[in-house]
N, C-alpha and C positions, 0 to 999 in steps of 0.2 A: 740290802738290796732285795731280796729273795722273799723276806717279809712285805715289802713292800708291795711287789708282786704279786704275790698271795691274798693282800687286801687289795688292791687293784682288781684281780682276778674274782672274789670273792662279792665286790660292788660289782660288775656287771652280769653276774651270776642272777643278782639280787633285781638289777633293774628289769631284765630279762623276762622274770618269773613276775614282776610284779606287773610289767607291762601285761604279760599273756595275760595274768588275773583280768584284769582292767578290761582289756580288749574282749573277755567274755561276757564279762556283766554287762556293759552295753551291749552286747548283741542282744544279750537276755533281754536289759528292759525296753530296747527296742523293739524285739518280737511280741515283749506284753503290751506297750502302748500299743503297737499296731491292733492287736486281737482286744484292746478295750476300742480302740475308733471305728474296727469294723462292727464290734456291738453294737455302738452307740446309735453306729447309723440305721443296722437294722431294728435296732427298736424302735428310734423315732421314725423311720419309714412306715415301717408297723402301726405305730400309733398315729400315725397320718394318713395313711390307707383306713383305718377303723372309723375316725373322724369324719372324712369324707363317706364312705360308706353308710354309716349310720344318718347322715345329714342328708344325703341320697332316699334312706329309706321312709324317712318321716321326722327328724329331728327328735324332739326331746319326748320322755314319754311325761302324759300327766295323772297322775294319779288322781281316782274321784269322777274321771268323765270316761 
């Protein structure tokens, strides 16, 4: 009985620890998807502000004229 107990006791020792594991690395790669989506966005805004701007200032340049 006592044995038993002890692997009993020993499994939720285990579940415990492998849960808290788990429950950190998602937060982890939650917080890294977040900081690549808010890149993402600021580059492609960036490069869409540039686009617009440049097309604002005269479009394309041509070389020779």
């Amino acid at each position: 009985m006592g044995k038993m107990l002890g692997w009993l006791a020993l499994w939720i020792v285990a579940i415990l620890v492998v849960g808290v594991i788990v429950v950190k690395l998602l937060k982890l790669v939650a917080g890294m998807l977040l900081y690549i989506v808010v890149g993402g966005l600021v580059v492609g805004g960036g490069y869409y502000l540039y686009r617009k701007a440049r097309r604002a200032v005269g479009g394309r340049r041509q070389i020779g004229r």
